[in-house]
C-alpha positions as CSV (number, residue, x, y, z in Angstrom):
1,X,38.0,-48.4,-64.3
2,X,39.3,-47.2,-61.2
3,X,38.1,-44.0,-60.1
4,X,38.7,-42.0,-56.4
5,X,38.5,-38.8,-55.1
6,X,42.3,-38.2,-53.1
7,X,40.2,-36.1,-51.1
8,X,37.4,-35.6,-49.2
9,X,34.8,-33.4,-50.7
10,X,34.5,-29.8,-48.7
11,X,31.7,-28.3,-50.9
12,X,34.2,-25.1,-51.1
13,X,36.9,-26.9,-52.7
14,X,37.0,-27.3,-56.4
15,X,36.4,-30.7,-57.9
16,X,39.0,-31.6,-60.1
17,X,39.5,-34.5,-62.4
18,X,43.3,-35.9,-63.6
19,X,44.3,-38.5,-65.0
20,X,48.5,-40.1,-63.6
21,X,51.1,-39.7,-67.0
22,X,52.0,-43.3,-66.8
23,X,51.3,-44.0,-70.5
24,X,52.2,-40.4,-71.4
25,X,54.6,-39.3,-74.5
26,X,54.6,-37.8,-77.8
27,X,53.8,-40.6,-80.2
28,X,51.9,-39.0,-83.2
29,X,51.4,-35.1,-84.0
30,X,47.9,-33.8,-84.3
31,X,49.6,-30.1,-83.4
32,X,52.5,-28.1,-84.2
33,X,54.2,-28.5,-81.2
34,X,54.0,-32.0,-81.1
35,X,57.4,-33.6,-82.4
36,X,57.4,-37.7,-82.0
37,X,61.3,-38.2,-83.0
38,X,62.7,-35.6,-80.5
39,X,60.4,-37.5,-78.0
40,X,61.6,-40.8,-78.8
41,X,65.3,-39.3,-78.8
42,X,64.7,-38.4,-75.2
43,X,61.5,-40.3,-74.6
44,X,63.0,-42.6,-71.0
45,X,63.9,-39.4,-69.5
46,X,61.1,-36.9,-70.8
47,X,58.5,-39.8,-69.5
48,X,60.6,-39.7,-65.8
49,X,60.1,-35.8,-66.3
50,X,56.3,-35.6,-67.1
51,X,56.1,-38.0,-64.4
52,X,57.6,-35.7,-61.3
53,X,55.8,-32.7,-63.1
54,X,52.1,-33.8,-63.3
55,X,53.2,-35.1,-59.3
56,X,54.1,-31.2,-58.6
57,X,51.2,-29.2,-60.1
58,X,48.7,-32.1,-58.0
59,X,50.5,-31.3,-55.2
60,X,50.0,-27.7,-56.1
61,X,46.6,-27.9,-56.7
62,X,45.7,-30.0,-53.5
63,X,47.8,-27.6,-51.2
64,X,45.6,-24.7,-53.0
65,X,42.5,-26.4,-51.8
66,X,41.5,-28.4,-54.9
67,X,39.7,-32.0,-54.3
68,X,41.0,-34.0,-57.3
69,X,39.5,-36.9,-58.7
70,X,41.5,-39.4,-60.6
71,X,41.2,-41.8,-63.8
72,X,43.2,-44.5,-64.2
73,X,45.6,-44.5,-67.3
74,X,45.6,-46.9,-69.9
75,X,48.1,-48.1,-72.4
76,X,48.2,-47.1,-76.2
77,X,46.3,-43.5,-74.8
78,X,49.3,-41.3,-74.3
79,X,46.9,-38.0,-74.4
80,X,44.5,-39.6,-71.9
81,X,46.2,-37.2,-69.4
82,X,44.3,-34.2,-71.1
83,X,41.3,-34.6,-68.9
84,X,40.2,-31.4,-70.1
85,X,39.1,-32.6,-73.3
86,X,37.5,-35.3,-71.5
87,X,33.5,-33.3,-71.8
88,X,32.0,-29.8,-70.6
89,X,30.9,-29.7,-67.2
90,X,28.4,-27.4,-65.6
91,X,25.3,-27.9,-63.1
92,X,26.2,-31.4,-62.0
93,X,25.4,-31.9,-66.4
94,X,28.1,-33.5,-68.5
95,X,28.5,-33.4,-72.3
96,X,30.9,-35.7,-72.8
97,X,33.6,-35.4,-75.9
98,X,33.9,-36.5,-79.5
99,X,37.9,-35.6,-81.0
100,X,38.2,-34.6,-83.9
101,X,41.0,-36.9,-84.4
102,X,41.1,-40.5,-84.9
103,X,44.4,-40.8,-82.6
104,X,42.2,-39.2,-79.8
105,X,38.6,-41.5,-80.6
106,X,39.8,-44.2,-78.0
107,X,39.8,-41.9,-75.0
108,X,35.8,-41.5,-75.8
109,X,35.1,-44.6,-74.0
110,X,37.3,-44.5,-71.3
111,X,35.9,-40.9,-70.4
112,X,32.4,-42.3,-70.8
113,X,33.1,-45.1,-68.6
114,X,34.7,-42.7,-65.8
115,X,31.9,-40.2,-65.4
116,X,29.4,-43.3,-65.7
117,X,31.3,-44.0,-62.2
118,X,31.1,-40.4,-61.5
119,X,27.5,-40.3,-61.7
120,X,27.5,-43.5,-60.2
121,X,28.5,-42.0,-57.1
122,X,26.9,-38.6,-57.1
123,X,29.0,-36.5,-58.2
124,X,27.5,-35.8,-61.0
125,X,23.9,-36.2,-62.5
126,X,23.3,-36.5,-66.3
127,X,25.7,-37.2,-69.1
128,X,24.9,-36.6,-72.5
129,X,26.4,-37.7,-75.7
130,X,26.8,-34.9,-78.7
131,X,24.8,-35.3,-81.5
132,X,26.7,-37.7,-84.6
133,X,27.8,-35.2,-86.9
134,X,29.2,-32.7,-84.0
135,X,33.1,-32.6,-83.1
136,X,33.9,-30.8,-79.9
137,X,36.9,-31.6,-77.0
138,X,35.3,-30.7,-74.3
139,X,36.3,-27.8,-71.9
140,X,39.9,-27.1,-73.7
141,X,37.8,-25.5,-76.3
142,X,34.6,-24.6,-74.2
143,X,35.4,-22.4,-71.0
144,X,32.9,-21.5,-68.7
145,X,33.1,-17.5,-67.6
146,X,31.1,-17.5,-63.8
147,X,31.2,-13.5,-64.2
148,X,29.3,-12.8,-67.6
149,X,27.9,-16.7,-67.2
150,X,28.2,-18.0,-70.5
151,X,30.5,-20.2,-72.2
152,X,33.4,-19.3,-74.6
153,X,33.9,-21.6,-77.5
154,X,37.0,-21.6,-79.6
155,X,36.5,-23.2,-83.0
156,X,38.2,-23.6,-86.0
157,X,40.8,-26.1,-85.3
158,X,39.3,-29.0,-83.0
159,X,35.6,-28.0,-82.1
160,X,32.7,-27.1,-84.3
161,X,31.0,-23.5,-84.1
162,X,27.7,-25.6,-84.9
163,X,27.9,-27.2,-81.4
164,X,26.9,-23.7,-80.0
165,X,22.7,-24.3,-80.4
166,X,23.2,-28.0,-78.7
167,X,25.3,-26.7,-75.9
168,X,22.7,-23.5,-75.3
169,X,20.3,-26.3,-75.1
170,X,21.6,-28.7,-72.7
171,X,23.1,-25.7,-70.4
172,X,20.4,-23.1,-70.6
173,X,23.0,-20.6,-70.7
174,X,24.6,-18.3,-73.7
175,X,27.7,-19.8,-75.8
176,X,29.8,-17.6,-77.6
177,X,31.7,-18.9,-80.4
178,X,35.2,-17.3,-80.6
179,X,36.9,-18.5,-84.1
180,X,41.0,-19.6,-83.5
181,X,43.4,-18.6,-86.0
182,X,46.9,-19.6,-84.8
183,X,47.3,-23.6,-85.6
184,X,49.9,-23.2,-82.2
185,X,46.7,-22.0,-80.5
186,X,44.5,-25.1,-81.5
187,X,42.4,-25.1,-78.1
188,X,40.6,-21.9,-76.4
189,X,42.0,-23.3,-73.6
190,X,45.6,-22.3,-74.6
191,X,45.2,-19.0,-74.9
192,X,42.0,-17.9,-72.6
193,X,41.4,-18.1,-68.6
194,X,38.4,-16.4,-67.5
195,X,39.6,-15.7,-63.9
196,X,37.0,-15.8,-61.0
197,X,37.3,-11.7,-60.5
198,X,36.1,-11.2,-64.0
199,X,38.9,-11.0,-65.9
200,X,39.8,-12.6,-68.7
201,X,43.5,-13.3,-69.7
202,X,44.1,-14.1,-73.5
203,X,46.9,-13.6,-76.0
204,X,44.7,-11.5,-79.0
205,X,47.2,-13.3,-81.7
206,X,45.4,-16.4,-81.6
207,X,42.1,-14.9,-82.7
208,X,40.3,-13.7,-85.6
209,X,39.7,-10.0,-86.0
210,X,35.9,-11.1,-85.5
211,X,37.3,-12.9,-82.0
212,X,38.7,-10.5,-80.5
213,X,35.8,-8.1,-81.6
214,X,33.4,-10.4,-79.2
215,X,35.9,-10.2,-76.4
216,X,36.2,-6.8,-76.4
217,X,32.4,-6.5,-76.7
218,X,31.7,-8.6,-73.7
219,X,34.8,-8.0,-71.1
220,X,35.7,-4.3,-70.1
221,X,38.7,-2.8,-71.0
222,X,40.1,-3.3,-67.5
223,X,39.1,-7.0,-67.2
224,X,41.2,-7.4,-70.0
225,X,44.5,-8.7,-69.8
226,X,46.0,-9.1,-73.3
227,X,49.0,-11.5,-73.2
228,X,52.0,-10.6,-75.1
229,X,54.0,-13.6,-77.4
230,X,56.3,-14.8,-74.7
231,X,53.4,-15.3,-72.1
232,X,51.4,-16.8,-74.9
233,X,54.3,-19.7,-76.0
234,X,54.8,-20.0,-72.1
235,X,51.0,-21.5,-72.2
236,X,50.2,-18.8,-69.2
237,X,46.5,-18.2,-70.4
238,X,46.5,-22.4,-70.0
239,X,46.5,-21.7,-66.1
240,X,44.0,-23.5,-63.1
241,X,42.6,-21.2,-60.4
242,X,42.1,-22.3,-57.2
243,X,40.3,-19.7,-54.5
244,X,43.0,-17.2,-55.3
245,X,45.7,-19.0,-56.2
246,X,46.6,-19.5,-60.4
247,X,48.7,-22.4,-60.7
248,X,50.2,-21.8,-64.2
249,X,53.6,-23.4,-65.9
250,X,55.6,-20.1,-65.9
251,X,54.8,-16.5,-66.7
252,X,56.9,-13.1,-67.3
253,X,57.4,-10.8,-64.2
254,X,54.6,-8.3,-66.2
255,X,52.0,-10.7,-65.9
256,X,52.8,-11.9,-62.3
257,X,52.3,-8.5,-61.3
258,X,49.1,-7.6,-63.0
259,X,47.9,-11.2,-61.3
260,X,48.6,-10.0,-58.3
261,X,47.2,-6.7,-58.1
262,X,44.0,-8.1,-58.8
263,X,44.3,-10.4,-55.5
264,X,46.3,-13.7,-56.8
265,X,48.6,-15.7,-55.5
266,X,51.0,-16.9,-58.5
267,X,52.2,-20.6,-58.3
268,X,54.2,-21.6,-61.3
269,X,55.0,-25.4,-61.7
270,X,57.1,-26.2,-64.7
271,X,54.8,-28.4,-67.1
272,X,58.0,-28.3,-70.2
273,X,57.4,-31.8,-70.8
274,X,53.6,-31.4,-71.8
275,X,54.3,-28.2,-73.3
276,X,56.0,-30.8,-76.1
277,X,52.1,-32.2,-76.6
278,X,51.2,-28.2,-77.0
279,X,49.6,-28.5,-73.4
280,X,50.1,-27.5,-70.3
281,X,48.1,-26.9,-66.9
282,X,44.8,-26.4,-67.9
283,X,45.0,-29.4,-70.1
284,X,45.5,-31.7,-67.3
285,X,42.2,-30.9,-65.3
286,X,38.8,-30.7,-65.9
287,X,36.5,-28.7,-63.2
288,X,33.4,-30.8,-61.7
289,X,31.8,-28.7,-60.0
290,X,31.1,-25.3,-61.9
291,X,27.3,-23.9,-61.7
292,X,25.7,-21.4,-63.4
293,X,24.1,-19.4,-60.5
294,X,26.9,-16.7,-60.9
295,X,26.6,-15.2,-57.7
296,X,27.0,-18.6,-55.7
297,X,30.0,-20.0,-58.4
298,X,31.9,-16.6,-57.8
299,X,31.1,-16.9,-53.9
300,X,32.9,-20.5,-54.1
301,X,35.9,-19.4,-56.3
302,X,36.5,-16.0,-53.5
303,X,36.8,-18.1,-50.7
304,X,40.0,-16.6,-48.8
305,X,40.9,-14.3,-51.5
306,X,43.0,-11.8,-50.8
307,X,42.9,-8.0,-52.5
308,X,40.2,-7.0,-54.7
309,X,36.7,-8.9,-55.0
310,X,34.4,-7.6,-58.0
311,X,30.4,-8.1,-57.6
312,X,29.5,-10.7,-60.1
């Protein structure tokens, strides 16, 4: 496996990890959006497309400041590109995935193999495997929220609510299990950001009344920016901030504006040919380098923001 960092390392620079669309398309469906015969009606030119899109949101992210890291694609794994689903990340620790499924069980060892090189070369320190009978994919279903530090975990669809006692364990900090109940919101990740300022973005129709109960319980009624349908189909909440830049698909002219007033710089890259694979953003990273001492993790994420900065 061949792994490299496109940049140098700046310890203020977020530490992503991508993996190239070479091998990318819509092959089985494992998700409502997913639709193999349009894709194979289409499939040269939507593989050309997913190619110059994943090329514009790394661009994106590098000219935000990101460092990316990147695993090489292999062939038969079209959803290898999803390195979000790769493992939880936080503290320099690594949980690496298990899918739930068996179309997704190959990437296992090719993500094992790339943070072995990871850790290899310090960029990380211990990776653990997930107990046998526990299914979870990684951060697109556990999200890590520097302001309240503790982890959101949506379940119901992909990842197990039982994986919340092994995760408190290997992370020392709280996990909060937040129960999906859209089947077109399968992963947290597509319809919850926790943004470095403290607020959260999330589209309430993907949750269950017990959910949204926890959200509201934990995040204050102006750190919460509900999302209505058309932001929520656009995959906004499935963004990747960078210092204060969001780099997100597309979002309505509401949205944009209520990002802004809180400080962000709005960068939309068109992801429509992920957005097939119910993905978009998001899905294609997965953060290195979060910690859990909030005050230093929301020091990192400030750095040159612009407008408003909230006191972890």
């Amino acid at each position: 496996m061949n792994i490299h960092a496109t940049l140098a390392e700046p310890s203020a620079r977020p530490h992503l990890l991508m993996c190239p669309p070479r091998h990318f398309a819509v092959t089985y469906s494992i998700n409502p959006w997913m639709d193999p015969q349009a894709w194979a009606d289409r499939g040269g030119n939507l593989h050309a497309e997913a190619q110059r899109q994943w090329a514009h949101l790394h661009q994106a992210l590098v000219s935000a400041g990101a460092v990316v890291d990147i695993v090489e694609p292999a062939a038969g794994l079209p959803d290898l590109v999803f390195t979000a689903n790769a493992a939880v990340v936080l503290d320099r620790k690594v949980v690496l995935s298990r899918f739930r499924y068996p179309q997704r069980r190959d990437e296992e060892p090719v993500f094992a193999a790339a943070f072995a090189a990871l850790a290899a070369r310090g960029v990380v320190d211990d990776v653990f495997q997930l107990p046998e009978e526990l299914i979870l994919e990684g951060a697109g279903d556990c999200i890590w929220d520097a302001k309240r530090r503790l982890f959101w975990l949506g379940c119901g669809f992909r990842s197990d609510a039982a994986a919340t006692p092994f995760l408190e364990r290997q992370f020392g900090r709280p996990t909060l299990a937040l129960p999906l109940a859209e089947a077109c919101f399968y992963h947290l990740d597509t319809a919850l950001c926790a943004l470095p300022c403290g607020s959260v973005m999330y589209y309430p129709g993907a949750f269950t009344a017990a959910a949204n109960a926890t959200i509201e319980a934990q995040v204050a009624g102006e750190d919460r920016i509900a999302l209505d349908l058309a932001d929520a189909e656009r995959f906004a909440a499935n963004a990747v901030c960078v210092h204060n830049t969001i780099v997100l698909s597309s979002c309505g002219d509401r949205l944009r504006s209520m990002l802004q007033e809180r400080g962000y710089a709005v960068v939309e890259t068109p992801l429509a040919a992920f957005m097939r694979s119910g993905r978009s953003a998001c899905c294609l990273t997965l953060r290195l380098d979060r910690r859990s001492d909030a005050a230093a993790d929301v020091a990192r994420e400030q750095t040159d923001r612009a407008g408003v900065v909230r006191a972890p």
